[in-house]
C-alpha positions as CSV (number, residue, x, y, z in Angstrom):
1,X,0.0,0.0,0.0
2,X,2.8,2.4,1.0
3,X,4.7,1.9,-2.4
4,X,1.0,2.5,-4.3
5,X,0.9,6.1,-2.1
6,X,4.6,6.8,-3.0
7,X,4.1,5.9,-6.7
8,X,0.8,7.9,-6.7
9,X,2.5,11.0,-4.7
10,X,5.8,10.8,-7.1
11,X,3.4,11.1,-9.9
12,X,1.6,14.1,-8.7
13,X,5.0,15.8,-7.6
14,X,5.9,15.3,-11.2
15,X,3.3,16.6,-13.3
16,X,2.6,19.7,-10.5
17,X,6.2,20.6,-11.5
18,X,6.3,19.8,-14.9
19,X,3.1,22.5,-15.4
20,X,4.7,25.0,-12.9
21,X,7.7,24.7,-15.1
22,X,5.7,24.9,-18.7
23,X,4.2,28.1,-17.2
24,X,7.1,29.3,-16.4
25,X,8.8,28.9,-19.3
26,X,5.5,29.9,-21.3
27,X,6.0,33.5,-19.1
28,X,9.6,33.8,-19.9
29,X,9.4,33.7,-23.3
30,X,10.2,36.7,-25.2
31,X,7.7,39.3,-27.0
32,X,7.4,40.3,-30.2
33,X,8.0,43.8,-30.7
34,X,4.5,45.0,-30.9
35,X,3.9,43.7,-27.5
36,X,6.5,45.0,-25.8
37,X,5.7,48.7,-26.9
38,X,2.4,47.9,-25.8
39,X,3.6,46.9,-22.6
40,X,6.2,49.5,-21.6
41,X,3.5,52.6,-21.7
42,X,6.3,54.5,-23.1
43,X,4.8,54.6,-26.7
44,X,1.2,54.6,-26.8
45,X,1.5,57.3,-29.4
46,X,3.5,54.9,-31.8
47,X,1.7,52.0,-31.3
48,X,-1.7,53.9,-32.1
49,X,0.3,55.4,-35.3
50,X,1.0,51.7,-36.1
51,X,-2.6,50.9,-35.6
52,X,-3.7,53.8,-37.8
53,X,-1.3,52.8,-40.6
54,X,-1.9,49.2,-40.4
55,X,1.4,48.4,-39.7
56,X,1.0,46.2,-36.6
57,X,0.9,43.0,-38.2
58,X,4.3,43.8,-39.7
59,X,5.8,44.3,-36.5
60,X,4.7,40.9,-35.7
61,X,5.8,38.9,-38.0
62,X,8.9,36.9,-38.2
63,X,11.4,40.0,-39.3
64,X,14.1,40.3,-37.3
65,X,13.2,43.9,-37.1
66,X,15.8,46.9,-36.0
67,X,13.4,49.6,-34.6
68,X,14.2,52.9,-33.4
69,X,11.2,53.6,-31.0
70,X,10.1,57.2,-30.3
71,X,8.5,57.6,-27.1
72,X,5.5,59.4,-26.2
73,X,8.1,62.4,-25.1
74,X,9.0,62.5,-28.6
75,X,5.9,62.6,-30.2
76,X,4.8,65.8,-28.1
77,X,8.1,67.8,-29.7
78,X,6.3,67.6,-32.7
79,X,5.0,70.8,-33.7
80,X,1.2,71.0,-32.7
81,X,-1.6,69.3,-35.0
82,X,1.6,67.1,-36.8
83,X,0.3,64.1,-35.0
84,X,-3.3,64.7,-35.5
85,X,-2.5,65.7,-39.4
86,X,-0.5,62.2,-39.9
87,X,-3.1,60.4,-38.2
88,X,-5.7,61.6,-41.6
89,X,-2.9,61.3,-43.4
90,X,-2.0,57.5,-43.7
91,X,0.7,56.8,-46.4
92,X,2.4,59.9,-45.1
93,X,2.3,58.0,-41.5
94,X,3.4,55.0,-43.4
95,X,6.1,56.6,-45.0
96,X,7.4,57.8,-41.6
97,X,6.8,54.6,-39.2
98,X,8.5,52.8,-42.0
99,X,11.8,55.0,-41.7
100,X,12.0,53.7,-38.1
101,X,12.5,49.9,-39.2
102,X,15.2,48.5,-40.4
103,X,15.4,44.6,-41.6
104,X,17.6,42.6,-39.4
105,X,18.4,42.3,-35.8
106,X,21.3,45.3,-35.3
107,X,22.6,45.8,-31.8
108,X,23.8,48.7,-30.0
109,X,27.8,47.3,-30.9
110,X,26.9,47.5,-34.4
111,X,24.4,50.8,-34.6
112,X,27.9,52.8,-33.6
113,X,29.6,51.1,-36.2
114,X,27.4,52.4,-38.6
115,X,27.1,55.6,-41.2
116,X,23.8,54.7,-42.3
117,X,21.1,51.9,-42.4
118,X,18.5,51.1,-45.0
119,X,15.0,51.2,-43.5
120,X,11.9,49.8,-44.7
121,X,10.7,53.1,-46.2
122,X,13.5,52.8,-48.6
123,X,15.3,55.4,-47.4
124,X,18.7,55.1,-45.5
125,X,18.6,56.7,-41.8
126,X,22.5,58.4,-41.2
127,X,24.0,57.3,-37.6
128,X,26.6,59.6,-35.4
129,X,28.5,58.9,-32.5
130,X,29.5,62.4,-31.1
131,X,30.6,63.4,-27.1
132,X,29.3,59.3,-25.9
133,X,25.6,60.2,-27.9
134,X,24.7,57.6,-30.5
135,X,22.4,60.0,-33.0
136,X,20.2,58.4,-35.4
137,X,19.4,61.1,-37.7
138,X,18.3,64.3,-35.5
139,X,17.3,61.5,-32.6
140,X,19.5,60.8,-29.9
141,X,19.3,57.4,-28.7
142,X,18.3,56.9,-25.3
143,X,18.0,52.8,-24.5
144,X,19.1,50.2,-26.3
145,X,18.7,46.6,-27.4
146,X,15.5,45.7,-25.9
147,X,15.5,42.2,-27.3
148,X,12.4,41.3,-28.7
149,X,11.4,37.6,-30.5
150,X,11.5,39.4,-33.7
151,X,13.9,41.7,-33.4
152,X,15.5,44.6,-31.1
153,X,14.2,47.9,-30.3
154,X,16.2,50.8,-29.3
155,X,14.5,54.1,-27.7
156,X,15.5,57.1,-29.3
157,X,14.2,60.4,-28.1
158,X,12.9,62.5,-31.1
159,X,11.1,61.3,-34.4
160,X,12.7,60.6,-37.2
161,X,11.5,62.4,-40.5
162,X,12.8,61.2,-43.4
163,X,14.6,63.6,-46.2
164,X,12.0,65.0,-48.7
């Protein structure tokens, strides 16, 4: 009877761990880009921009994605009614959320190797490293390599336009 018990208990034991351990590992798995914007609370502006422009499902998929993440702090330097005005104004948007997102997984080490970067709005963004600051265009870069499962994000602190 005792070794029925033990069997039974050992059993238990194992599959209690076994789902604590799934869950676990479920939990620590890392999120897509998307998900972690939506997370932080940093960039609600961008990720309703990337609502508006349809662009979320992008974000999600497999990449690896390079994006430089404004935050909400950014969007409010923008002159007043730019936001609003891109919001009607969707390829425009487009045009600009694209020239944050670069294919490929590139990591702080290599961003401050780099002159430029293609994005996905087909055109290059420049990159400086002057006085410690890693500039991407007019944007200073504030955090880096938040690794997501599809690629990195790196904060910067000012939107990026992209030439005319």
């Amino acid at each position: 009877m005792y070794t029925v018990w033990y069997r039974l208990l050992s059993i238990v034991v194992a599959v209690a761990l076994f789902a604590t351990t799934s869950a676990a590992a479920l939990a620590a798995e890392p999120q897509d880009i998307v998900d972690i914007a939506v997370a932080d609370g940093r960039f609600t502006t961008l990720v309703a921009a990337l609502t508006a422009a349809g662009l979320v499902d992008t974000l999600k998929g497999a990449g690896p994605f390079t994006v430089f993440a404004p935050t909400d702090d950014a969007f409010k330097k923008l002159p007043e009614g730019t936001v609003e005005g891109l919001l009607k104004d969707i390829p425009a948007l487009t045009k600009i959320l694209l020239y944050h997102v670069a294919p490929g997984k590139v990591i702080a080490g290599d961003v401050i190797k780099l002159k430029t970067l293609g994005t996905l709005a087909d055109v290059p963004v420049s990159f400086k490293v002057s006085e410690g600051k890693v500039m991407v265009g007019e944007a200073q870069v504030i955090l880096t390599d938040i690794v997501a499962s599809n690629g990195v994000i790196h904060v910067i602190d000012t939107v990026l336009l992209p030439p005319q």
